[in-house]
N, C-alpha and C positions, 0 to 999 in steps of 0.2 A: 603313589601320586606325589609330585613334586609343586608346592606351592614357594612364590614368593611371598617373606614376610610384611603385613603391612602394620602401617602405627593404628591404624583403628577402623573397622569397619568398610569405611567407606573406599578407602584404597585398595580391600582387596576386590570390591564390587566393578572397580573401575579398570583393573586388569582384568575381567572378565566382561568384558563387552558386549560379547555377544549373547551371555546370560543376563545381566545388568543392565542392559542398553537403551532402558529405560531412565536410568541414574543420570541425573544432568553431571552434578559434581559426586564423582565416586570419593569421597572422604573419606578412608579406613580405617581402623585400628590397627595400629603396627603389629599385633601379635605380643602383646607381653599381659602377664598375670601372674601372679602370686598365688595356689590354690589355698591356702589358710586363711582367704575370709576376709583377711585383716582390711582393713578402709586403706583406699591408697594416701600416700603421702602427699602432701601439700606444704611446698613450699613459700606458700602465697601468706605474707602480715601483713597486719589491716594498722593502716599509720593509729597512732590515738589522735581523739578527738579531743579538745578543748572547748572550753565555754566563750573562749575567744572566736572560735572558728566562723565564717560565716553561713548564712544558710545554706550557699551551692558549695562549699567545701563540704556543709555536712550530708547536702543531698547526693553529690557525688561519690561521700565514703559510704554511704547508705546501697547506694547504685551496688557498687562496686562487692559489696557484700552480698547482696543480691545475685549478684550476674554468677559469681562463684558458685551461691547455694543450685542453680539452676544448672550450672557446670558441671558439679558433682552429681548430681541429678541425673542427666543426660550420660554420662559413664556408667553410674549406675544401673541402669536399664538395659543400656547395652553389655553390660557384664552378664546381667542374667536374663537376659534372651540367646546369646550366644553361648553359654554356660549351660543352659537347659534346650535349645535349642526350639525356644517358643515363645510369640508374644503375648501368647493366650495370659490375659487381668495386669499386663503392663500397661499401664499408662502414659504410653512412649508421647504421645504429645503435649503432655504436662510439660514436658523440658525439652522437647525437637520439635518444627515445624520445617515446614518446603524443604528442602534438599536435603537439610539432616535429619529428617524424619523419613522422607524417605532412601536417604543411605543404608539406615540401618535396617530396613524393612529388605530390601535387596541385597543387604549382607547378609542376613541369615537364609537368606532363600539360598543364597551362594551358599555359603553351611549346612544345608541340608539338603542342597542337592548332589555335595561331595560326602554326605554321610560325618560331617565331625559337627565339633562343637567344640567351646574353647577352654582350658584349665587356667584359673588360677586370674591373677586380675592385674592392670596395667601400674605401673607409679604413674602418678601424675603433679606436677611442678609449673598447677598454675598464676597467672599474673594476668589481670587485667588492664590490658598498657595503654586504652583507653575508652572514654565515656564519655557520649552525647547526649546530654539533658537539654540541649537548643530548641531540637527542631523532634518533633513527633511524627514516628512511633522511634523514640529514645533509641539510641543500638551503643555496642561497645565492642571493643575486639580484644579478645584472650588470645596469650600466648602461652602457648606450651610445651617443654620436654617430653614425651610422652615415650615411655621406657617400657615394654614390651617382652622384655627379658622372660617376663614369668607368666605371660598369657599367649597360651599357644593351642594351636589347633590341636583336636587329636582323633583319632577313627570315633567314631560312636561307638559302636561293635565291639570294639576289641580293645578302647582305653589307647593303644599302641599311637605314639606321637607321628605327625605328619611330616613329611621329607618336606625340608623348606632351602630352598634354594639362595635365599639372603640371610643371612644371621649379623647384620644390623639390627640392634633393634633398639637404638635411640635414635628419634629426628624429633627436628622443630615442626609447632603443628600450629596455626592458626585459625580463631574460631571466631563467627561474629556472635552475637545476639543482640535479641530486640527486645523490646517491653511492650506489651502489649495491650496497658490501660489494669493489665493483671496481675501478669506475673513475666519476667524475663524468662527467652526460649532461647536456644541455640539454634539458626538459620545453616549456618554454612561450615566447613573444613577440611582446612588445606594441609597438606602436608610437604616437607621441602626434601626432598629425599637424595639431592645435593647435599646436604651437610649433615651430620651428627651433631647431638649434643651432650 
């Protein structure tokens, strides 16, 4: 079987149409992981805070640390639903709601109706480029490299890796999230599969 590679989940959901075709926005995982475990990388620093600062510079760096924890979260989940190929005691809507919750719900369906599952786990090089504390329910939008190189499909059965027809596997990916009086969730993402990064 010959698969296009996607940045994460939801893209390869949305190449498949006519199995997915419930997916409003198929948002995918590019296909990249690391199988050692390791937490992916994060290039995202958190400015410091001073005692100068004011309260919405500090409720914004507060945000913003937040939306990240929520971010890493949200990978997470999908690392190991697609890694074991089950959602059985993931608590995917802890960190995904509407469209990225269910991306990921129909990317695995997509993964286990091709029989794989994925090795190894994404880099991730997130930046939160921006924060709305104005108007409620808060939202923010993450930018991210998401590099793909080492998370890749493979047969279930037989371990043997999946023929992938792209071997891109960095793009720019864009993600929203929202605050929900709770906790920030990850709503939506896009991928640009026009450019590398």
């Amino acid at each position: 079987m010959t698969l296009q590679p996607k940045s994460f989940g939801y893209a390869r959901a949305r190449a498949n149409r006519t199995l997915l075709g419930a997916v409003v926005l198929a948002t995918g995982l590019l296909l990249a992981s690391c199988s050692n475990g390791a937490p992916p990388k994060s290039s995202v620093e958190s400015a410091p805070t001073t005692a100068s600062a004011s309260p919405t510079a500090n409720a914004t760096d507060a945000a913003r640390s937040e939306v990240l924890t929520a971010y890493q979260g949200f990978w997470n989940i999908q690392v190991e639903a697609y890694t074991s190929g089950s959602l059985t005691g993931l608590p995917v809507n802890t960190y995904a709601l509407g469209e990225a919750f269910y991306g990921i719900k129909a990317t695995l369906q997509y993964y286990n109706s091709q029989n794989l599952v994925m090795r190894g786990r994404p880099v991730l090089s997130p930046v939160v480029s921006s924060v709305n504390l104005g108007k409620e329910p808060y939202s923010a939008t993450i930018t991210d490299c998401v590099d793909t190189t080492h998370f890749l499909p493979v047969d279930k059965t037989t371990g043997k890796p999946a023929k992938l027809t792209d071997t891109t596997f960095r793009h720019p990916w864009t993600f929203t999230a929202s605050f929900d009086n709770v906790q920030w969730r990850i709503m939506t993402g896009t991928i640009d599969r026009t450019r590398t990064c």
